[in-house]
C-alpha positions as CSV (number, residue, x, y, z in Angstrom):
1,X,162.8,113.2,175.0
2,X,165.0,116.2,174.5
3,X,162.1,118.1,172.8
4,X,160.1,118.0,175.9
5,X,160.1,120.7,178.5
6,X,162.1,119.6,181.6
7,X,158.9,118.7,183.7
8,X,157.6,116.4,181.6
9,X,158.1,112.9,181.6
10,X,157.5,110.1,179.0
11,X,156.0,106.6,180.4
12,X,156.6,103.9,179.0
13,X,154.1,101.5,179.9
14,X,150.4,103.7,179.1
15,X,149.1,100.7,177.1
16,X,146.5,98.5,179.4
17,X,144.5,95.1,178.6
18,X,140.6,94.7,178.7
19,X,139.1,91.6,178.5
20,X,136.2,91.6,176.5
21,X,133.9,88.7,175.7
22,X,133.7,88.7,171.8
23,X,130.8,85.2,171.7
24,X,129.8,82.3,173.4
25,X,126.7,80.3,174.3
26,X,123.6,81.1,176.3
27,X,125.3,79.3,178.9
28,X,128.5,80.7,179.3
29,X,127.8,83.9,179.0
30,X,124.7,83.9,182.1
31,X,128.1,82.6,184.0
32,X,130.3,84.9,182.9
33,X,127.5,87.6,184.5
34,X,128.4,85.9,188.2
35,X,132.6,86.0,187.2
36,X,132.2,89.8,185.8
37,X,130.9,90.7,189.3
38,X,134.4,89.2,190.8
39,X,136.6,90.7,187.8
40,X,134.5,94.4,188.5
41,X,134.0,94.1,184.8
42,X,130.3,95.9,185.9
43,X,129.9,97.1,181.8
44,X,129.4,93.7,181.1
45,X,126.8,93.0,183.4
46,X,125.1,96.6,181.8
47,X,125.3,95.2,178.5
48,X,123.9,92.1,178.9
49,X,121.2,92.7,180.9
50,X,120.2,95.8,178.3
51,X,120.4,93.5,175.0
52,X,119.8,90.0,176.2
53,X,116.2,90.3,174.6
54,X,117.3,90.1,171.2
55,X,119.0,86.4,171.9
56,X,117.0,84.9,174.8
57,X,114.0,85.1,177.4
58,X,113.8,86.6,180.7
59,X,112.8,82.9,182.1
60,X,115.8,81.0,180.0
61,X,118.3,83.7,181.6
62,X,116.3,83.2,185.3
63,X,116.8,79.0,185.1
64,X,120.1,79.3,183.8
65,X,121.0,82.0,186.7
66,X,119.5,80.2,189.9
67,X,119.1,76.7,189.0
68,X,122.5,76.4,187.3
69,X,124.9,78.4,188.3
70,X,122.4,79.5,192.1
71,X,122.0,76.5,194.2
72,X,124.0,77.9,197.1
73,X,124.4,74.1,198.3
74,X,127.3,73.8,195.8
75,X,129.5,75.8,193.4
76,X,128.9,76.4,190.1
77,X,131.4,73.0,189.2
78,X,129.0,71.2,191.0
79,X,131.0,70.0,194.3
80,X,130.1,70.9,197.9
81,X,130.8,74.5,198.4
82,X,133.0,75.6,201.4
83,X,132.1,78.8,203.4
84,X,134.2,81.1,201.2
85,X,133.2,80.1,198.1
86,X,129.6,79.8,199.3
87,X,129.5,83.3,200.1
88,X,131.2,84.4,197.1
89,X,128.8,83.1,195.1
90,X,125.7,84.5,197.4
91,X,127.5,88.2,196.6
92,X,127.8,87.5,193.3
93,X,124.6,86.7,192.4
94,X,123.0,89.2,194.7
95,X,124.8,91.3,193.0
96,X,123.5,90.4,189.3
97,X,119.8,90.0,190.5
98,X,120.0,93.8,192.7
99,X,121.3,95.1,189.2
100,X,118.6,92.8,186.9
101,X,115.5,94.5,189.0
102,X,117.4,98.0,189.0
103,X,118.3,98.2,185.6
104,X,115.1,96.2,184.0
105,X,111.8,96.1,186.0
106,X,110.0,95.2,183.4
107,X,111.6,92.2,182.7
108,X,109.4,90.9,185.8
109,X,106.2,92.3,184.3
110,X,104.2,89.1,183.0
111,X,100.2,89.5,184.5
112,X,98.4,87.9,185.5
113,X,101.0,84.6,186.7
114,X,104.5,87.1,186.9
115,X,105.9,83.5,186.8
116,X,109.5,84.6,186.8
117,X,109.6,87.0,189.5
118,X,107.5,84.3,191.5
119,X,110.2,82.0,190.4
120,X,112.6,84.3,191.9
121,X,111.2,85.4,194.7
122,X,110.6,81.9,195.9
123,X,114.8,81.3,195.5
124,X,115.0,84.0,197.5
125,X,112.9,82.7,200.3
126,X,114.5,79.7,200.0
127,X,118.5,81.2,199.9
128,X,118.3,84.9,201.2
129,X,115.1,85.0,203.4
130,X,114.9,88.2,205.1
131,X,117.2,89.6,203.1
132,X,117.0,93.4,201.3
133,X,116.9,91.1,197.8
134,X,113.4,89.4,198.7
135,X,112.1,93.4,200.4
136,X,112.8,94.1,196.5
137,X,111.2,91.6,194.7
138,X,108.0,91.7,196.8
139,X,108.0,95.1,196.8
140,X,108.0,95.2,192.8
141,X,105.3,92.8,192.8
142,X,103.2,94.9,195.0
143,X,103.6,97.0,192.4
144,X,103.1,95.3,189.3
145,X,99.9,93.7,190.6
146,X,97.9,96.9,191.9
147,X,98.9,98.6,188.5
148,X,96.3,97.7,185.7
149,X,97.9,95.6,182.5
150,X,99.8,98.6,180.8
151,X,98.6,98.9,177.0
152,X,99.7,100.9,174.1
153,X,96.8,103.5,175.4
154,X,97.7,103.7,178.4
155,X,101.3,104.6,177.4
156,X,99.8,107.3,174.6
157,X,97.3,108.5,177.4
158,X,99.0,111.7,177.2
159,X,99.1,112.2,173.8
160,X,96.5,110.4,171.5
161,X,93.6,112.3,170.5
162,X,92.3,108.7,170.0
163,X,91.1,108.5,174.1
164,X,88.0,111.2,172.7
165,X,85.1,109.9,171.4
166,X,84.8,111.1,168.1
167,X,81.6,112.8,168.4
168,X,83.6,115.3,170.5
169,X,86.5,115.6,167.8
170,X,86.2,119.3,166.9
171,X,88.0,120.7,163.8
172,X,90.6,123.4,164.8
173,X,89.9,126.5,165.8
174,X,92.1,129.2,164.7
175,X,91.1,131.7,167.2
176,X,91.5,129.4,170.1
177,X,94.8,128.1,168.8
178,X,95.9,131.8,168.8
179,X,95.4,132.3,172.5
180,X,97.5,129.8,173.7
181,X,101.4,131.6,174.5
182,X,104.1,130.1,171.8
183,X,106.4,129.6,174.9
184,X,103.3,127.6,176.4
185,X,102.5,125.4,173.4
186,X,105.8,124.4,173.4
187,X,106.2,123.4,177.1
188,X,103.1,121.4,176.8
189,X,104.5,119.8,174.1
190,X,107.7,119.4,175.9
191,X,105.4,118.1,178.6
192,X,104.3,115.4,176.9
193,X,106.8,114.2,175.1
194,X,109.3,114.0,178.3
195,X,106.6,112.3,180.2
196,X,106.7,109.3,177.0
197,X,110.2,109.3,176.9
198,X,111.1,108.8,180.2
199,X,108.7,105.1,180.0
200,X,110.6,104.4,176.5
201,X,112.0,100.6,177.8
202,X,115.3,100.9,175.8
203,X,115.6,97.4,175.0
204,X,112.1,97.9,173.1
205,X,114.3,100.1,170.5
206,X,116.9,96.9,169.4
207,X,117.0,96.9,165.8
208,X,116.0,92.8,166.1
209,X,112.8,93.7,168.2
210,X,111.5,96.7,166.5
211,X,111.9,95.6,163.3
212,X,109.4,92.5,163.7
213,X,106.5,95.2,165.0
214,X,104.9,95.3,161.2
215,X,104.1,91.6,162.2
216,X,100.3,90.9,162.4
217,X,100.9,89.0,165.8
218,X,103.4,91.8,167.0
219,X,101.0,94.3,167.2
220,X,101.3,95.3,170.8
221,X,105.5,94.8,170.4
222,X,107.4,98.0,171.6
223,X,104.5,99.8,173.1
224,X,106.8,102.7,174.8
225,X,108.3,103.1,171.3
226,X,105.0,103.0,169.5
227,X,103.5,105.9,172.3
228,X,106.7,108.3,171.3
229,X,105.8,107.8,167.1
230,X,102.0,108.6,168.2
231,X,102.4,111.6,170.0
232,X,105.2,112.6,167.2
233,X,102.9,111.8,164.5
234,X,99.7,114.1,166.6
235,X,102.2,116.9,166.5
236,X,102.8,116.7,162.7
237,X,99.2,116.4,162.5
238,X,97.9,119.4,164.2
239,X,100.3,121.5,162.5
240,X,98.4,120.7,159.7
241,X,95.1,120.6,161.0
242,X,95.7,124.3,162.1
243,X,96.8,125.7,159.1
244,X,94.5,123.7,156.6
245,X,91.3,122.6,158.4
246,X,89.7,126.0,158.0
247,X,89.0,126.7,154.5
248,X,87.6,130.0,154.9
249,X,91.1,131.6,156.3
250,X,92.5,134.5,154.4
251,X,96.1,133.9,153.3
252,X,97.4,136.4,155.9
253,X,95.7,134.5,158.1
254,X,97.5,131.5,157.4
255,X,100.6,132.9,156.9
256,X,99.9,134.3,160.6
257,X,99.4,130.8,161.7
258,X,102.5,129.2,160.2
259,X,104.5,132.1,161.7
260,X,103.2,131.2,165.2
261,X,104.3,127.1,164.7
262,X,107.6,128.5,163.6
263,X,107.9,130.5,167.0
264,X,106.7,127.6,168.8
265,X,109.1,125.5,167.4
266,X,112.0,127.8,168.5
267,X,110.8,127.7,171.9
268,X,111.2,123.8,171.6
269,X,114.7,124.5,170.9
270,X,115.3,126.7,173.7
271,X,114.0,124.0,175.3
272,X,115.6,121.7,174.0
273,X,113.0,119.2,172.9
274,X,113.9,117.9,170.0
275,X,111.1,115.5,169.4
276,X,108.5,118.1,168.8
277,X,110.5,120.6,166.4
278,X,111.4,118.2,164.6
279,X,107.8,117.3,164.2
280,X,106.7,120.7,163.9
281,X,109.2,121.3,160.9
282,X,108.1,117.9,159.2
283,X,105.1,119.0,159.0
284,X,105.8,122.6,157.6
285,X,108.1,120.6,155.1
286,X,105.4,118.6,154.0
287,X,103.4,118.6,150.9
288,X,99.8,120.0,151.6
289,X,102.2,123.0,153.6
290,X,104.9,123.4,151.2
291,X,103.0,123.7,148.0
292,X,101.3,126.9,149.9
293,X,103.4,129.6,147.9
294,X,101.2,132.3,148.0
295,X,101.1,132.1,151.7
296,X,104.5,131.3,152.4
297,X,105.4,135.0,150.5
298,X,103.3,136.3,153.2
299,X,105.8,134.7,155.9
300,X,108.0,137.7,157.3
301,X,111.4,137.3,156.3
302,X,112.9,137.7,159.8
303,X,111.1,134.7,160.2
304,X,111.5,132.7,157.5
305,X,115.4,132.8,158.3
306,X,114.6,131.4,161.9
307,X,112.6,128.6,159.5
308,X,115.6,127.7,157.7
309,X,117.9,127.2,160.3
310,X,116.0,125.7,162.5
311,X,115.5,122.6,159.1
312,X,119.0,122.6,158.9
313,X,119.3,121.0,162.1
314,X,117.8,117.7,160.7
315,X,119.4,118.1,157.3
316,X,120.3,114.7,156.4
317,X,123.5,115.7,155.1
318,X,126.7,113.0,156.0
319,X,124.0,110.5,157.9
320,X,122.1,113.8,160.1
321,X,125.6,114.6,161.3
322,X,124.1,117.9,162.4
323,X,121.8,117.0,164.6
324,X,123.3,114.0,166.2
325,X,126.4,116.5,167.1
326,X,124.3,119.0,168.6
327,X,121.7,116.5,170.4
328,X,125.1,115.3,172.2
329,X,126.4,118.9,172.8
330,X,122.9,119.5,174.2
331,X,122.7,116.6,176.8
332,X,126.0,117.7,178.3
333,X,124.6,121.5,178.6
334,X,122.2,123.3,181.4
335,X,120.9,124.9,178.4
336,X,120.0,125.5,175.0
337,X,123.1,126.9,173.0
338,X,122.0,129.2,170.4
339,X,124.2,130.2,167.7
340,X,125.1,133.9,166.5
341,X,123.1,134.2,163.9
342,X,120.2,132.6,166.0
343,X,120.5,135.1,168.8
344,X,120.5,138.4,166.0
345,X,116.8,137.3,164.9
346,X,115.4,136.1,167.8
347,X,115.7,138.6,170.9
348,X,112.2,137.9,172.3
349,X,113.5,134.3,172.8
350,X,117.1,135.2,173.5
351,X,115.6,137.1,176.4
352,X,113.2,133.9,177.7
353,X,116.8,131.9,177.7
354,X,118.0,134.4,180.2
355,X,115.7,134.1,182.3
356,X,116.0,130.5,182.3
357,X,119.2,130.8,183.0
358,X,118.8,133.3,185.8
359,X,116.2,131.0,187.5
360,X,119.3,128.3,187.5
361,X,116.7,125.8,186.6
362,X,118.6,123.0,184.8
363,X,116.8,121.5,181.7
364,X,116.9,118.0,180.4
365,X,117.0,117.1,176.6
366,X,114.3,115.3,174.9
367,X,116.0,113.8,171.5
368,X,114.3,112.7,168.2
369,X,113.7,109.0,168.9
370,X,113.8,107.8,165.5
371,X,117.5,108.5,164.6
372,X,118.2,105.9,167.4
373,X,115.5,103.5,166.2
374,X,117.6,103.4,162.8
375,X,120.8,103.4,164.0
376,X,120.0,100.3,165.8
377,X,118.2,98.5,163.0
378,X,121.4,99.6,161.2
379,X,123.1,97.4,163.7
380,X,121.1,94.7,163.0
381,X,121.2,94.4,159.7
382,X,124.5,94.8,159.4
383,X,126.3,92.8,161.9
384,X,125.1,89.1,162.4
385,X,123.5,87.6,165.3
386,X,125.3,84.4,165.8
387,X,128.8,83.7,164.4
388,X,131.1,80.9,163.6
389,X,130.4,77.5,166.1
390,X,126.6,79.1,166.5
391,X,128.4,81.4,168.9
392,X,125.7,84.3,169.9
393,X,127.8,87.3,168.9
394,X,128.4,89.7,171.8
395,X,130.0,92.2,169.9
396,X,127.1,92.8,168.6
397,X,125.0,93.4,171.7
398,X,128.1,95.8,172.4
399,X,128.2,98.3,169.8
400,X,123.9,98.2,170.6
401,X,124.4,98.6,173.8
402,X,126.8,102.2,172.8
403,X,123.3,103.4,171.5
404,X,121.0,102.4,174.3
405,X,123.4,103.8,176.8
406,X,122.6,107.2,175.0
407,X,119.2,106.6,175.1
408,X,119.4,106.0,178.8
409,X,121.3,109.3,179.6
410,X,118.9,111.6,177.9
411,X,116.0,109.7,179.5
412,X,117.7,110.4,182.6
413,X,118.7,114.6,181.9
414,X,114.9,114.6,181.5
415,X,114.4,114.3,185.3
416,X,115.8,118.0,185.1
417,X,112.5,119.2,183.3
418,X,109.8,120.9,185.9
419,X,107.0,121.7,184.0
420,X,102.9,121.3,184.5
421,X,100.4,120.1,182.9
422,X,98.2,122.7,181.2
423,X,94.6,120.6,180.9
424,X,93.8,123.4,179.0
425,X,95.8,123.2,176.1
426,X,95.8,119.4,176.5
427,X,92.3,119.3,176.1
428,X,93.0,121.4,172.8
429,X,95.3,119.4,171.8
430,X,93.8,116.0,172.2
431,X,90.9,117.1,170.9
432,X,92.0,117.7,167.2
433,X,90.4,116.0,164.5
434,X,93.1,115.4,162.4
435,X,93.2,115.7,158.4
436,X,93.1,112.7,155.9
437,X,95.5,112.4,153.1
438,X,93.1,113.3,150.6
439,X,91.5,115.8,152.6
């Protein structure tokens, strides 16, 4: 104390308790969602409802909630409830279902029957009729039945050059490729890939659920995960279609066209889309590109050096420490941050940034989906699902639910992002016929 300066003061008592379920059984922890609402522990609630997939089913967690723990004609012990605790327990699970249909919509999406949102609509008929609760629920399924069944397509319908019929597959044009602006490629692209990312259902990315999608009867598992690794995989793919698909290029020619993706994917950057440039420089790093050395020597050297330090943001040095520090420094930006070096070499795209920034239009962050996806099959792998007593292990859905909370921030920033289609380009784009190994 006598080495502090005279206005500060030293307090004694900084350390505070959090209670934190660690495991328990199906049961108890559906009623410890109802007690979490009375103790304000809301994180819980978050976490469960975001990683419950992995351990149960929507309907399991529904029967347990209202027929359980719900009859408003007693308390959860089972005797007759007085007014206060019956109201109690009316908050507390309107509380848990309001947050269920916020957080999770899709949860309820099971065409043609929807039996649990039936299930729960009908409690809430029978409990809360009238009520804002039941205006919800019917109001979702409203809108679950005038949408058509959502498939894998439908999610990709942005994206896959699969929705042309492949008489109309052409093989890429260089010339028409050249028109398009680099700054516009890369908003289309950025266009596309926000509008995938923002229907990614995070609880689709759990290590326990992806991992099963190789499964011959899992084929339709994840599909807003699945749509995001098509449209990645149509990027890499054109790149290479572009530069390759016409054999009768010169080499300056190619060289011309390698130069332009490399452009393009700095304008990703500035945009902060970090799905496409890393797609774009997977597919510059791969082997039908790389091997192009006499081309590549006909790569300016100005921007060759934009080539290399744009790669070494997904070095996968220490775990991709790189770019996991700078996706996070990007989601808490307005903008792209561009380092020194950067800005000496690139002053055409320096000068799009500022006027970006002059517009004061905010920009969201689109991240590289995949470095999530492993992180969570990490998880998985590593920490077990059930623990001593055949306890399901919440610590577990914790340190998943650290991840998906990410995931839901970005998708979120994205609503930032104001950009139009270009049917144009998308037309181009879709229209690629892309390349065969061996070809």
């Amino acid at each position: 104390g006598d080495q502090l300066p005279p206005e500060h003061t030293v307090r004694q008592n900084e350390t505070s308790k959090i209670r934190a379920i660690k495991a328990g059984t199906l049961e108890k922890l559906v009623e410890n969602l109802l007690t979490a609402f009375g103790d304000g522990d809301f994180t819980y609630i978050s976490i469960f409802l975001a990683t419950y997939r992995a351990f149960a089913s929507p309907k399991a967690v529904l029967e347990l909630l209202l027929d359980r723990f719900g009859n408003l004609g007693t308390s959860s012990h089972g005797e007759a409830a007085n007014l206060n605790s019956l109201e109690l327990l009316r908050t507390e699970i309107t509380s848990v279902l309001r947050a269920w249909l916020e957080q999770c919509p899709e949860d309820f999406r099971e065409p043609p029957d929807y039996t649990c949102l039936l299930k729960l609509l009908d409690y809430l008929k029978n409990n809360m009729p009238c009520s804002d609760m039941e205006s919800k629920a019917q109001n979702l399924l409203k809108q679950f039945q005038s949408q058509e069944v959502e498939t894998v397509d439908e999610f990709c319908s942005t994206s896959s050059s699969d929705l042309i019929d492949g008489e109309d597959l052409e093989i890429s044009n260089p010339e028409e490729f050249s028109s398009f602006p680099d700054h516009v490629v890369a908003e289309q692209l950025t266009y596309m890939d926000v509008m995938l990312f923002k229907k990614v259902v995070p609880h689709h990315c759990l290590g326990s659920i992806w991992s099963q999608r190789d499964k011959k009867e899992n084929k339709h598992l994840a599909p807003t995960v699945r749509a995001t690794i098509t449209q990645f995989n149509a990027v890499t793919k054109c790149v290479v279609s572009t530069i390759l698909a016409t054999k009768g290029l010169k080499i300056q020619q190619r060289a011309k066209i390698i130069e332009k993706w490399i452009h393009i994917a700095l304008e990703c950057r500035i945009l902060k889309n970090f799905s496409s440039l890393r797609a774009i420089i997977s597919a510059l790093q791969s082997n039908s590109i790389y091997r192009l050395k006499t081309t590549w020597m006909c790569v300016s050297k100005d921007i060759l050096l934009m080539y290399e330090e744009l790669s070494e943001i997904f070095s996968d040095h220490d775990n991709y420490l790189t770019s996991r520090e700078l996706l996070m420094k990007e989601a808490t930006s307005k903008f792209a941050n561009l380092d020194s070096s950067e800005k000496e070499n690139l002053k055409r795209s320096q000068k799009r940034l500022q006027l970006q920034k002059n517009k004061g239009v905010m920009q969201g962050t689109v991240p590289y989906l995949g470095t999530f996806l492993t992180d969570l099959i990490m998880l998985d792998t590593a920490l077990q699902d059930y623990v001593e007593g055949d306890l399901i292990n919440f610590e577990k859905r914790r340190r998943e639910f650290e991840v998906i909370v990410q995931i839901k921030l970005l998708q979120s920033s994205c609503n930032s992002y104001f950009l139009i289609a270009d049917q144009k380009f998308i037309q181009w784009f879709r229209s690629q016929r892309h390349l065969s190994e061996e070809e």
